[in-house]
DRENPA-3360 file (N, C-alpha, C; in nm, 2 decimals, always signed):
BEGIN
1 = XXXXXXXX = +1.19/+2.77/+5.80/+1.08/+2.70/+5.88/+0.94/+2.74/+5.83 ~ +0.88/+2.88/+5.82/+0.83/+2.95/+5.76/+0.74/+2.82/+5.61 ~ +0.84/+2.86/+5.49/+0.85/+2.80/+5.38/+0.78/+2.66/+5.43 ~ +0.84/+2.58/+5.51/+0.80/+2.42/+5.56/+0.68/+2.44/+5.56 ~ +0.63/+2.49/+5.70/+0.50/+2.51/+5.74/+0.42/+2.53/+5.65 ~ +0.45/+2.63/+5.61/+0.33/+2.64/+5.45/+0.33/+2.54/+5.34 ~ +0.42/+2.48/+5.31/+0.44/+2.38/+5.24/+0.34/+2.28/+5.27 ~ +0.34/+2.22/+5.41/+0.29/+2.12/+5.49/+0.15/+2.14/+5.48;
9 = XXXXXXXX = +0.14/+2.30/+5.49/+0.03/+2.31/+5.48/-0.11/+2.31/+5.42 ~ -0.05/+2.32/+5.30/-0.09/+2.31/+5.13/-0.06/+2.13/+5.14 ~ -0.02/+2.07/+5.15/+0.00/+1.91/+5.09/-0.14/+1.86/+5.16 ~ -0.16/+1.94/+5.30/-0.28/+1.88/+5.36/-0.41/+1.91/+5.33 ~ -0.40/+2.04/+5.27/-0.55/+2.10/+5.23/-0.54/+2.02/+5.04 ~ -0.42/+2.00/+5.00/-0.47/+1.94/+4.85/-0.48/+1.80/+4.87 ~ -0.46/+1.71/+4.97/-0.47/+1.59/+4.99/-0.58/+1.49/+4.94 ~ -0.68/+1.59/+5.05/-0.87/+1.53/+4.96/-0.87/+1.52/+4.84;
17 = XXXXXXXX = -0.85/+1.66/+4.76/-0.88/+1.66/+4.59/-0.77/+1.57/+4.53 ~ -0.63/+1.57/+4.61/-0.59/+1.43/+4.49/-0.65/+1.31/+4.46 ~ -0.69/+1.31/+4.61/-0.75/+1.12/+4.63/-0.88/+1.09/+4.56 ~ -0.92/+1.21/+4.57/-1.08/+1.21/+4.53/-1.03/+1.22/+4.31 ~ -0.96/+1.25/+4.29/-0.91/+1.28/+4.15/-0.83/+1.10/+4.10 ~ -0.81/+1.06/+4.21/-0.73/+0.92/+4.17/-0.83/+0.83/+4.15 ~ -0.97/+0.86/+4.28/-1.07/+0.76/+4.27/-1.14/+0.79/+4.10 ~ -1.14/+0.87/+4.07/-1.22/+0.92/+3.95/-1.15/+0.86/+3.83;
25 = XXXXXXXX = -1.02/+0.87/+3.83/-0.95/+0.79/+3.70/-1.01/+0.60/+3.76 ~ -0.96/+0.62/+3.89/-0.95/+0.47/+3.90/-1.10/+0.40/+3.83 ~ -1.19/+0.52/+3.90/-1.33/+0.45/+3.85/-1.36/+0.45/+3.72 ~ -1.34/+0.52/+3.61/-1.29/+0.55/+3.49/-1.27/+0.39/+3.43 ~ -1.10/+0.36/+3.48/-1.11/+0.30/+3.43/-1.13/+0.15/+3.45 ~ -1.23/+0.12/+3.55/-1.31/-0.01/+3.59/-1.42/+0.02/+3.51 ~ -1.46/+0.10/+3.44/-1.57/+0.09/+3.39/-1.53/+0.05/+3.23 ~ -1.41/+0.01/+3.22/-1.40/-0.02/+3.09/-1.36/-0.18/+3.07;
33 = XXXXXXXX = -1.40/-0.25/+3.01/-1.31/-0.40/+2.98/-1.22/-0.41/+3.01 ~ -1.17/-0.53/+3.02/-1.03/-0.53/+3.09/-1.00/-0.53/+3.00 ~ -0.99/-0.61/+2.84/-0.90/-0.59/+2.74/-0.89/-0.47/+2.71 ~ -0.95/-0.37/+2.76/-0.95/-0.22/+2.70/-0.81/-0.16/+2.80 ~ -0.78/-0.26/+2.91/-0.69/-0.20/+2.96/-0.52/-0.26/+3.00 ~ -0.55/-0.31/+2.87/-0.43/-0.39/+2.87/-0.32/-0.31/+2.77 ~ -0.19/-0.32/+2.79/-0.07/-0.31/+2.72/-0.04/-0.41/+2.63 ~ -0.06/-0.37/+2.46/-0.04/-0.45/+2.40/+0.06/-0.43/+2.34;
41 = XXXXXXXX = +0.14/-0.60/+2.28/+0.27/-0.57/+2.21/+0.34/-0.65/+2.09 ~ +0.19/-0.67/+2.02/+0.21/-0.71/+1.90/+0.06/-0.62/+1.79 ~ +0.06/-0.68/+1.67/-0.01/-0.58/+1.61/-0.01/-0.61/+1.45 ~ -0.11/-0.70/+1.35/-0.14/-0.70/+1.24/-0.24/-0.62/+1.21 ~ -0.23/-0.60/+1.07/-0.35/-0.47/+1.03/-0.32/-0.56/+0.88 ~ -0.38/-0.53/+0.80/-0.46/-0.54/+0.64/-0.38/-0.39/+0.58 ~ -0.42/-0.35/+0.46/-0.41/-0.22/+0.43/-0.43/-0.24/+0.25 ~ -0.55/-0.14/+0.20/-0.59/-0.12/+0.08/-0.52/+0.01/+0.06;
49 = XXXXXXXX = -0.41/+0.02/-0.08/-0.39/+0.13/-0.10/-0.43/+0.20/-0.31 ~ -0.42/+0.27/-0.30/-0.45/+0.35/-0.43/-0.30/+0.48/-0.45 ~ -0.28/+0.44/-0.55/-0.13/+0.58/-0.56/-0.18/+0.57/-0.67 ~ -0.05/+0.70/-0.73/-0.02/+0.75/-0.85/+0.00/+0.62/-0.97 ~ +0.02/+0.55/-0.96/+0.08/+0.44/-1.06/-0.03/+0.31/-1.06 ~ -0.14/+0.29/-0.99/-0.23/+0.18/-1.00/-0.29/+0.14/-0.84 ~ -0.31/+0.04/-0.78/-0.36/-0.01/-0.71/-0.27/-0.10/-0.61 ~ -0.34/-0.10/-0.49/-0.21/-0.18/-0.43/-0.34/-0.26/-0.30;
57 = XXXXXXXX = -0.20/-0.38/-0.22/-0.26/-0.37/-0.11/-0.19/-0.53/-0.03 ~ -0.21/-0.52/+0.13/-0.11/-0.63/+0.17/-0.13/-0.61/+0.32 ~ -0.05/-0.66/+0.40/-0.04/-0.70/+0.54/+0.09/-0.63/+0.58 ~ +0.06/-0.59/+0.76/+0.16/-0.54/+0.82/+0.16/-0.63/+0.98 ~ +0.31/-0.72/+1.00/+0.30/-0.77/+1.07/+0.37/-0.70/+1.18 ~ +0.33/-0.61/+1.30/+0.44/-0.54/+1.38/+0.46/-0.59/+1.54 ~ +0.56/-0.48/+1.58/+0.58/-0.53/+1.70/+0.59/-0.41/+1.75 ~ +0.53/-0.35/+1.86/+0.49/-0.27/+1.94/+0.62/-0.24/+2.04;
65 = XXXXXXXX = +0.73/-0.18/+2.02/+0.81/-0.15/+2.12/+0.77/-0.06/+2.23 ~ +0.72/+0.05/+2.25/+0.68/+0.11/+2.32/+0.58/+0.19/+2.24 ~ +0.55/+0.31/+2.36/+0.40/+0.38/+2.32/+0.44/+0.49/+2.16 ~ +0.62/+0.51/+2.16/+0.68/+0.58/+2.08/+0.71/+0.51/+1.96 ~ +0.68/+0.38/+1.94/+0.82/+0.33/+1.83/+0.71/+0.22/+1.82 ~ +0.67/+0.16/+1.69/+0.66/+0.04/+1.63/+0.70/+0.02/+1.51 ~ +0.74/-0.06/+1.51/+0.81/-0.17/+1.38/+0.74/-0.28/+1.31 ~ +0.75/-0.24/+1.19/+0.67/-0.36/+1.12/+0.73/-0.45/+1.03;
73 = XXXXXXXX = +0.69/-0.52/+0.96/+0.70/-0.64/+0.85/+0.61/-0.64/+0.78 ~ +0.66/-0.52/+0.65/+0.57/-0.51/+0.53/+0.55/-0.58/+0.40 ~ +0.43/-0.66/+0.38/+0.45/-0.73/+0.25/+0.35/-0.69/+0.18 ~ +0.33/-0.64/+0.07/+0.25/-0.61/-0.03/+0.32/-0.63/-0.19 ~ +0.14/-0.66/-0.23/+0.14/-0.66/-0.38/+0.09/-0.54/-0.46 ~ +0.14/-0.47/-0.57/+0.05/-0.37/-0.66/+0.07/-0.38/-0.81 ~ +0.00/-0.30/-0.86/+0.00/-0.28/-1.02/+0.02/-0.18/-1.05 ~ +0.13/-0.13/-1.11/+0.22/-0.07/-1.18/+0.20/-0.03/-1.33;
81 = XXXXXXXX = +0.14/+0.11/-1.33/+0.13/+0.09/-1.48/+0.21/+0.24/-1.52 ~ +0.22/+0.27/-1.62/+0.30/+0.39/-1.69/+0.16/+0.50/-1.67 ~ +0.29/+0.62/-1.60/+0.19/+0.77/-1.65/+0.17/+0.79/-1.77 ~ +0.24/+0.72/-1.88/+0.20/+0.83/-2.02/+0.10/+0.68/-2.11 ~ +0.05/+0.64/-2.04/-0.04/+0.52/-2.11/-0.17/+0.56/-2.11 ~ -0.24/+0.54/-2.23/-0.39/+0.60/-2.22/-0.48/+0.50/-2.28 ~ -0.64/+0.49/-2.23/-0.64/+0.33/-2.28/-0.73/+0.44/-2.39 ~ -0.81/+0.36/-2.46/-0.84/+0.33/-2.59/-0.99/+0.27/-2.60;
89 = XXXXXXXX = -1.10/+0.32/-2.66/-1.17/+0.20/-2.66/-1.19/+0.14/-2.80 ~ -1.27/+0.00/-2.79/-1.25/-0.11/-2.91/-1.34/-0.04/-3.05 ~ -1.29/-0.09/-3.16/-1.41/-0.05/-3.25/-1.54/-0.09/-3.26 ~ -1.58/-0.15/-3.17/-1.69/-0.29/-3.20/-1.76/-0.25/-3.13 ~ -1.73/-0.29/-2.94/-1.76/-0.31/-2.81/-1.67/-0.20/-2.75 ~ -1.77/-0.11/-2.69/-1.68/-0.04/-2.54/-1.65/-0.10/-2.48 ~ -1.64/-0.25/-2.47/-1.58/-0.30/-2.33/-1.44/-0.44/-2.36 ~ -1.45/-0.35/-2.54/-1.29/-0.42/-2.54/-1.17/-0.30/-2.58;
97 = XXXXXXXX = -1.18/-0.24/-2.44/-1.06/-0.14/-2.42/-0.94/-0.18/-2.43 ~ -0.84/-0.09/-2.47/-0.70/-0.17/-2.48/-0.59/-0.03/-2.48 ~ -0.44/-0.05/-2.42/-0.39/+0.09/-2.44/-0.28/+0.03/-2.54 ~ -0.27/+0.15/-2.65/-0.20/+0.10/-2.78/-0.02/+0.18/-2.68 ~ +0.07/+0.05/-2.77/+0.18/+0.08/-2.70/+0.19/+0.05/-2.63 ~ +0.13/-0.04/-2.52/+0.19/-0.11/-2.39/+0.26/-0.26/-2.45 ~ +0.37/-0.26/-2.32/+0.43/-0.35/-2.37/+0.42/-0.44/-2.31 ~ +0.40/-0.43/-2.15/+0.40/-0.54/-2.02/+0.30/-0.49/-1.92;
105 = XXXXXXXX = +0.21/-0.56/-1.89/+0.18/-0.56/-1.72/+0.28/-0.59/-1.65 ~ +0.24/-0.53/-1.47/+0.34/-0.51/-1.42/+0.30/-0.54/-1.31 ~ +0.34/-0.60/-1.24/+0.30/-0.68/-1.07/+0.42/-0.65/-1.01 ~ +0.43/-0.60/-0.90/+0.55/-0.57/-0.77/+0.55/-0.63/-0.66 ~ +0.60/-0.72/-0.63/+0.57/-0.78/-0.46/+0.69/-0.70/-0.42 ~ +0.64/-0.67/-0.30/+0.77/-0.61/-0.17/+0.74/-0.66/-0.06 ~ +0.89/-0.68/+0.00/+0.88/-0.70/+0.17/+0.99/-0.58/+0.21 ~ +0.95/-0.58/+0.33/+1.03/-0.46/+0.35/+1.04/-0.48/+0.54;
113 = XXXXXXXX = +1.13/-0.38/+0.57/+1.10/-0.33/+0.74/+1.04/-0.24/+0.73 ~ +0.97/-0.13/+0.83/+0.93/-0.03/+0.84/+0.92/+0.02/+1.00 ~ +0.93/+0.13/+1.00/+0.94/+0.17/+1.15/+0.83/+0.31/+1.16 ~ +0.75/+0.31/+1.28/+0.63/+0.39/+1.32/+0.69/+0.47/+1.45 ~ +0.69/+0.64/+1.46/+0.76/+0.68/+1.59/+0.60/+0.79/+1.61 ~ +0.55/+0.80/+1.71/+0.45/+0.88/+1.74/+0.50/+1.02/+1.75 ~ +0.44/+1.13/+1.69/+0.44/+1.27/+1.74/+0.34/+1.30/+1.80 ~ +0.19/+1.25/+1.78/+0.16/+1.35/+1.91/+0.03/+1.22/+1.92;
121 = XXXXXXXX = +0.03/+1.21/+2.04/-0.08/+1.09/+2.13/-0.20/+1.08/+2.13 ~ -0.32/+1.03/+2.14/-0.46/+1.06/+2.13/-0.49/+1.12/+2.33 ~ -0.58/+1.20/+2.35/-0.61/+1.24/+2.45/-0.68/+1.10/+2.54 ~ -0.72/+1.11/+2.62/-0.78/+0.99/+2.70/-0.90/+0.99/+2.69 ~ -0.97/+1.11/+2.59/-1.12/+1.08/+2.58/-1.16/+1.04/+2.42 ~ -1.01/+1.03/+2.36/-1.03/+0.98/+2.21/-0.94/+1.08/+2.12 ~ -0.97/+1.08/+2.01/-0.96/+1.13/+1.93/-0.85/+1.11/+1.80 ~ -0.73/+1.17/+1.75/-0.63/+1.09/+1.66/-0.48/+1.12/+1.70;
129 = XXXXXXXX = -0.41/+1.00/+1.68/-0.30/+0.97/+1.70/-0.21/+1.00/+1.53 ~ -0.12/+1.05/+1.60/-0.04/+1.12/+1.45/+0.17/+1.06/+1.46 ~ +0.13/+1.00/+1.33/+0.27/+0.93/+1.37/+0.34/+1.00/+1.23 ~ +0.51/+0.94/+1.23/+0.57/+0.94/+1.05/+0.65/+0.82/+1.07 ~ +0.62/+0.75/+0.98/+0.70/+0.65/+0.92/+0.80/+0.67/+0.82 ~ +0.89/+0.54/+0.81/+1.00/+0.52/+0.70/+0.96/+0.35/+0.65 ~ +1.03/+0.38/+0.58/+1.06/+0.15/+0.55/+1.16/+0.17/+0.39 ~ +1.18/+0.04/+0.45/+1.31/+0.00/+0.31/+1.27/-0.15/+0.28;
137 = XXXXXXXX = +1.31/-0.23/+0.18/+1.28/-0.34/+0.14/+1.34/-0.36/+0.03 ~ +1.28/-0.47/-0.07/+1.32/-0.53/-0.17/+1.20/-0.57/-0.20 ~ +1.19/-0.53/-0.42/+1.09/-0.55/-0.44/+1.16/-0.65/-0.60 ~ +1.03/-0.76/-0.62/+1.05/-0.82/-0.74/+0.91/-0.81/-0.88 ~ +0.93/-0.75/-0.95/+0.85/-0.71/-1.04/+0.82/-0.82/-1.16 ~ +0.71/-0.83/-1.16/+0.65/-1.00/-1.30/+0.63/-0.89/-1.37 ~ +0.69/-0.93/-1.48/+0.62/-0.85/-1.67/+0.56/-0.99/-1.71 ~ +0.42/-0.96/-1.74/+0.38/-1.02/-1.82/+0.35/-0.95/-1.92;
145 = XXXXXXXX = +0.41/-1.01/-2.08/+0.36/-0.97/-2.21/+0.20/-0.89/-2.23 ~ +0.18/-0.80/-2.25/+0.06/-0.71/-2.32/+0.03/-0.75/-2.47 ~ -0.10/-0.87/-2.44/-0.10/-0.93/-2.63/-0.23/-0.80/-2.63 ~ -0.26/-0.81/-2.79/-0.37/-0.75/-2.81/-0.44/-0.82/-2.93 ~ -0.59/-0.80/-2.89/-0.67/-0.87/-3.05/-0.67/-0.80/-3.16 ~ -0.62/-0.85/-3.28/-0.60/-0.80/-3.36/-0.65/-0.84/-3.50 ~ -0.72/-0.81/-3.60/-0.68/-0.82/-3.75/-0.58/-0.83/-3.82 ~ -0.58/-0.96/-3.88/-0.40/-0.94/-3.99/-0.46/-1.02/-4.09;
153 = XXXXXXXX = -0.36/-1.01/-4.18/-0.38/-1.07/-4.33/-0.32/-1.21/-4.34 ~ -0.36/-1.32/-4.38/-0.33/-1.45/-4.35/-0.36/-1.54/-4.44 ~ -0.28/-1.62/-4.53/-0.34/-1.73/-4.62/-0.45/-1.83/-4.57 ~ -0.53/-1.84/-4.65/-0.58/-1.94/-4.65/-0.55/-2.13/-4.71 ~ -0.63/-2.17/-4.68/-0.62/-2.31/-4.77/-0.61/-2.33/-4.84 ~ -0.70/-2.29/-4.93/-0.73/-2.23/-5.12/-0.62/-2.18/-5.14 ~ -0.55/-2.12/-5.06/-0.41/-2.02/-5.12/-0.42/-1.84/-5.12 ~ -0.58/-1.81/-5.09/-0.57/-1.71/-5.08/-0.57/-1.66/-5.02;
161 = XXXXXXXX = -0.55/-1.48/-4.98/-0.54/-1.48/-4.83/-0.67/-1.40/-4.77 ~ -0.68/-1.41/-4.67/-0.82/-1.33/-4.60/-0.76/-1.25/-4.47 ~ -0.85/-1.20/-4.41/-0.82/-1.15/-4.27/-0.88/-1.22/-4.19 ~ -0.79/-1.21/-4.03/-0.83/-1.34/-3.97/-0.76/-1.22/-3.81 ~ -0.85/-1.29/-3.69/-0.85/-1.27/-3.59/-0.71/-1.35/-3.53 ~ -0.63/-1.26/-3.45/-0.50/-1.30/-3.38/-0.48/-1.25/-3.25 ~ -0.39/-1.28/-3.18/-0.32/-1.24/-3.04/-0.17/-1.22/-3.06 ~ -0.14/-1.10/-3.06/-0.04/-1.07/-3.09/+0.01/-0.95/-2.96;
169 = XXXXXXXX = +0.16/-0.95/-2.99/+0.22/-0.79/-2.89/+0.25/-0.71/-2.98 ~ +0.31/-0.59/-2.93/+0.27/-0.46/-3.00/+0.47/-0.51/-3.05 ~ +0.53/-0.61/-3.07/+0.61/-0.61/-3.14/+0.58/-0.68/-3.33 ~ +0.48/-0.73/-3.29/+0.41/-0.78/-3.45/+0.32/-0.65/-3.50 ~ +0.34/-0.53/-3.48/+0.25/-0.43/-3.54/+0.21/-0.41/-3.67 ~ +0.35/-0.46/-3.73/+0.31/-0.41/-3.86/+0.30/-0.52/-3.94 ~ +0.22/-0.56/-3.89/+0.12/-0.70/-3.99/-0.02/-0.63/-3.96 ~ -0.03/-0.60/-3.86/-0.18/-0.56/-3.78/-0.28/-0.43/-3.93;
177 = XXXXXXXX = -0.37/-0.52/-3.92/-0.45/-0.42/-4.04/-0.58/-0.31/-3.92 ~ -0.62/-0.39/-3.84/-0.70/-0.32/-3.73/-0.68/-0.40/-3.60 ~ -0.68/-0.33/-3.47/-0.71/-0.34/-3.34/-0.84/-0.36/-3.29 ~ -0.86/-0.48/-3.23/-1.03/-0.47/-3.18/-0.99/-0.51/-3.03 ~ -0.89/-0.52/-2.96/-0.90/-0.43/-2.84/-0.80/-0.55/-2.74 ~ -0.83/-0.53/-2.60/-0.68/-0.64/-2.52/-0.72/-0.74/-2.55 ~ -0.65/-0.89/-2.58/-0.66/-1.02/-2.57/-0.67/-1.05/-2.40 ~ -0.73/-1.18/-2.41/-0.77/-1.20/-2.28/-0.65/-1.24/-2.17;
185 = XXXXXXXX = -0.67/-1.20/-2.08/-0.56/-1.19/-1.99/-0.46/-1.38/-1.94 ~ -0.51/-1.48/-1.97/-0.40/-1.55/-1.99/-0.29/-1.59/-2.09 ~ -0.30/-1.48/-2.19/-0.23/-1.45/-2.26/-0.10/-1.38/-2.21 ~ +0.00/-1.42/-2.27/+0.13/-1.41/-2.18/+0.17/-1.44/-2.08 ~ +0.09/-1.56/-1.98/+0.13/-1.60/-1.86/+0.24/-1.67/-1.86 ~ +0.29/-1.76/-1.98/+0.37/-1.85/-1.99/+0.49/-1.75/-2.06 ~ +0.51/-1.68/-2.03/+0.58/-1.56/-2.10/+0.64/-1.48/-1.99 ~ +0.59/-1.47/-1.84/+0.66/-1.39/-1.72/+0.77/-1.39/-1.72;
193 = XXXXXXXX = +0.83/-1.26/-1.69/+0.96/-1.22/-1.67/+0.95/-1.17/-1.51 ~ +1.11/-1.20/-1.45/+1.09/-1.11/-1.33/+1.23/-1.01/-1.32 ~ +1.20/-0.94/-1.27/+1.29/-0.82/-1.23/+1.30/-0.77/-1.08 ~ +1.39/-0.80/-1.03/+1.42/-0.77/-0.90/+1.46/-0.57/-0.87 ~ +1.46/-0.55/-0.74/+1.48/-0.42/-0.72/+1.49/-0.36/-0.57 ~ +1.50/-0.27/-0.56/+1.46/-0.21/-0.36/+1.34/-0.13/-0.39 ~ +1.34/-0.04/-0.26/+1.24/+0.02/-0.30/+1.26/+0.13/-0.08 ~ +1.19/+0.25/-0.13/+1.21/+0.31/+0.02/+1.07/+0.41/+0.04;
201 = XXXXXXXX = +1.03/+0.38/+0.14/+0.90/+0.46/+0.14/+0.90/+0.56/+0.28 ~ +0.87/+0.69/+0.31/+0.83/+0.78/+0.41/+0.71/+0.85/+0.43 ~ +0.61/+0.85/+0.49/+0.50/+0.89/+0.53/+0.47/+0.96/+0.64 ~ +0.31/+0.96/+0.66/+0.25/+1.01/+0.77/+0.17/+0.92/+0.81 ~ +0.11/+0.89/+0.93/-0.01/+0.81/+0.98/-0.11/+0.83/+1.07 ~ -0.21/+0.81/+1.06/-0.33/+0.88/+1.10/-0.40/+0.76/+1.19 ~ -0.40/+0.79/+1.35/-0.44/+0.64/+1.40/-0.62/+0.68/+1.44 ~ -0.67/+0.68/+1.37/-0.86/+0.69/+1.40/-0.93/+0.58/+1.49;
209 = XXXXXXXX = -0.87/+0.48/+1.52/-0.92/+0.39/+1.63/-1.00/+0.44/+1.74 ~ -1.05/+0.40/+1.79/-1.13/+0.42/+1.92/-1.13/+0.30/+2.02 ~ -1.04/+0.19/+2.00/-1.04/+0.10/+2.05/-0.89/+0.03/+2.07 ~ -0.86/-0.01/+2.18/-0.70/-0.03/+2.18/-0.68/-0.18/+2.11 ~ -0.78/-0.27/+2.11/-0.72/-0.38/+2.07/-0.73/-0.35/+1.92 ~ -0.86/-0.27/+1.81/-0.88/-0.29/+1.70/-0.82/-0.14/+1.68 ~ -0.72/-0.18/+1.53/-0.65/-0.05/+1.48/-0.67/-0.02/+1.39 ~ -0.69/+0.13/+1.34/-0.75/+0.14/+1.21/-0.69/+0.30/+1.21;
217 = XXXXXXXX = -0.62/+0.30/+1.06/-0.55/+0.43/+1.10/-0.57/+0.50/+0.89 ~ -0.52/+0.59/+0.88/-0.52/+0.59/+0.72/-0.38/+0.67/+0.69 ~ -0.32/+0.62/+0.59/-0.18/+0.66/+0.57/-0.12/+0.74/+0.43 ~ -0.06/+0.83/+0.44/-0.01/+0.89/+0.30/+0.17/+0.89/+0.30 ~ +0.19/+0.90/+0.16/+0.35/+0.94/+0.19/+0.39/+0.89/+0.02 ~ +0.49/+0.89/+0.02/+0.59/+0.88/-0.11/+0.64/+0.70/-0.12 ~ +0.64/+0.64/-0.18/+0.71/+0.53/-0.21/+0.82/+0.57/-0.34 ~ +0.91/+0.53/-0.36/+1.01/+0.52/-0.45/+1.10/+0.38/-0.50;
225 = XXXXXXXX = +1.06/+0.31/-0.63/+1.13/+0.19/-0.69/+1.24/+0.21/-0.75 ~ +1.37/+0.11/-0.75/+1.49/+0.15/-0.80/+1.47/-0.04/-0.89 ~ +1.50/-0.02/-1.02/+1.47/-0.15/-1.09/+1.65/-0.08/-1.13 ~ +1.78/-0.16/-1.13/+1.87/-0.16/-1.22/+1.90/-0.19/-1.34 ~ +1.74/-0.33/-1.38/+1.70/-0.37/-1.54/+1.66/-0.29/-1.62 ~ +1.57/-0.20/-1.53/+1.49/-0.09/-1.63/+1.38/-0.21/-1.69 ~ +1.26/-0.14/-1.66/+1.15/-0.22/-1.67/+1.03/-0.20/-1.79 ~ +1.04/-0.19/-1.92/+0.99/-0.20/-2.07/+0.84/-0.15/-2.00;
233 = XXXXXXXX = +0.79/-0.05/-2.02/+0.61/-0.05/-2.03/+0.57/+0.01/-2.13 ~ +0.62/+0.09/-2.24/+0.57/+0.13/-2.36/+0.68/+0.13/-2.44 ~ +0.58/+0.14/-2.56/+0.67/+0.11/-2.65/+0.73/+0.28/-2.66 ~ +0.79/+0.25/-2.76/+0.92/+0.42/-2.82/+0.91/+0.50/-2.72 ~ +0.95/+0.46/-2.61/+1.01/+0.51/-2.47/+1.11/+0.42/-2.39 ~ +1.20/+0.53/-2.33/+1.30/+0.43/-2.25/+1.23/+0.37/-2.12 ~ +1.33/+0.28/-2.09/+1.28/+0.20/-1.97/+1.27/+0.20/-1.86 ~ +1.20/+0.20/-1.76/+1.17/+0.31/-1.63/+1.25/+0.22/-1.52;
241 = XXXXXXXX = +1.38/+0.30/-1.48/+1.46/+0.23/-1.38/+1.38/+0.30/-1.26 ~ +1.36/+0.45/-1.22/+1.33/+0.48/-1.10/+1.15/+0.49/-1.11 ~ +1.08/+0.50/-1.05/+0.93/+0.44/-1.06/+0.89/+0.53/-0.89 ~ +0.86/+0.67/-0.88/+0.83/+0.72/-0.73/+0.68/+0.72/-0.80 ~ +0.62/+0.68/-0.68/+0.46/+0.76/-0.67/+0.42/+0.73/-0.52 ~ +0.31/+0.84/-0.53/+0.23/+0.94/-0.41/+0.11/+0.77/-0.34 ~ +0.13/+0.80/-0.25/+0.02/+0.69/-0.18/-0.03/+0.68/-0.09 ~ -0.20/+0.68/-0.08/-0.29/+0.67/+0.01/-0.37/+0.56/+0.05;
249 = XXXXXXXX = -0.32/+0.50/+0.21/-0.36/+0.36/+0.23/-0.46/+0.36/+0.34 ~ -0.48/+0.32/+0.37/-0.63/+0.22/+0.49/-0.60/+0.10/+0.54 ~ -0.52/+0.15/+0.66/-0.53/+0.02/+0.72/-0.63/+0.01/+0.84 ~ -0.63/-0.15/+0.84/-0.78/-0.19/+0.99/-0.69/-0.33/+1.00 ~ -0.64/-0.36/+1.17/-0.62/-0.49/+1.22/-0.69/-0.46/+1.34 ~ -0.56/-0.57/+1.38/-0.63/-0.59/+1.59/-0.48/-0.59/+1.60 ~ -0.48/-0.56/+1.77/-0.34/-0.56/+1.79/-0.36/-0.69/+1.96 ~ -0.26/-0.72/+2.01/-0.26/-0.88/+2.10/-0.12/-0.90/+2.18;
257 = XXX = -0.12/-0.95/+2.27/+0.00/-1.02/+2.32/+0.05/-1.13/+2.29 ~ +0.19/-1.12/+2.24/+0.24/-1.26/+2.22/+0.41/-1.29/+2.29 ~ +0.40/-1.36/+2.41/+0.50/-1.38/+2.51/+0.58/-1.46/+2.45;
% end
């Protein structure tokens, strides 16, 4: 009985400060937009990334399961180039750079799933939200031929021969008397190859937003490509079936309701 009483008695002396503590949130949050106080449960973002192997960048279309878990629909394009490739510059002009030994450009589209689980929440007065991701997908890879401009020795009309300006791949080398640097890039368009593949990526994610409808977060983590063709990028080297590199992205959307 004792215990009761005192109990009772405390719920009535802390009574004021709850109510007076609810009015304070409540007023809190009337002072903010109502979209600011909405539950959202959808969510596109953009995303520029840079890794170990070239440049990248694409769209995430997700779905907001709860405050712990979102899911996306990832599609991006990047350029893929070889770690042991070095460019070169032209004899003429610095600005007809070229890397000797390459054999293809390399374009990757992927789509993939991906899943977002929160570890730790942003506080109610701001600050960053910290998640880790996974995703899996399928990627298809365009080779286009790597021509270069080149000097070779070539008859003339008269019958004699002179040297003469060409577009050639680094499989015509040894005609090549000098390199004056890459041929212009529609060179080898009618030449694309593709190469299919998967691909699995794990990360971390950094939500820097300040705003619930606009999301803006920055991301790192590992991606990893599995090509079963093995995909030609230099020459007198084998062909690179597995392809991991390190990657740091920037994403900014809005997130919305869609019933």
């Amino acid at each position: 009985m004792r215990l009761n009483r005192l109990f009772i008695a405390i719920s009535f002396a802390l009574t004021p400060v709850i109510l007076d503590a609810q009015e304070i949130s409540i007023g809190n949050n009337e002072d903010q937009p109502i979209e600011e106080r909405i539950i959202y449960n959808h969510e596109t973002t953009l995303h520029a990334t840079i890794h170990t192997r070239g440049l990248g960048g694409g769209i995430k279309i997700g779905r907001i399961r709860s405050i712990y878990k979102t899911t996306n629909w990832d599609f991006e394009i990047s350029y893929l180039r070889s770690q042991k490739q070095i460019k070169l510059l032209g004899p003429y002009f610095s600005s007809t750079s070229f890397v000797y030994g390459k054999l293809n450009d390399v374009l990757a589209l992927r789509a993939g799933y991906e899943v977002e689980r929160r570890i730790y929440g942003k506080p109610y007065w701001g600050g960053v939200e910290l998640r880790w991701l996974y995703g899996f997908g399928g990627s298809l890879a365009l080779l286009k031929p790597y021509y270069y401009a080149v000097v070779v020795v070539a008859p003339s009309t008269n019958g004699e021969y002179v040297q003469v300006m060409e577009y050639q791949t680094f499989d015509d080398k040894e005609q090549w008397v000098e390199i004056i640097g890459k041929a212009p890039f529609k060179y080898g368009l009618d030449e694309i190859k593709l190469q299919p593949g998967i691909y699995a990526k794990g990360g971390m994610s950094f939500e820097i937003g300040t705003s619930k409808i606009m999301s803006q977060s920055i991301e790192f983590g590992l991606i990893a490509e599995y090509y079963p063709l093995g995909i030609p990028m230099m020459a007198d080297n084998p062909k690179d079936y597995f392809l991991p590199a390190l990657y740091l992205s920037y994403n900014w959307g809005s997130r919305y309701n869609k019933y």
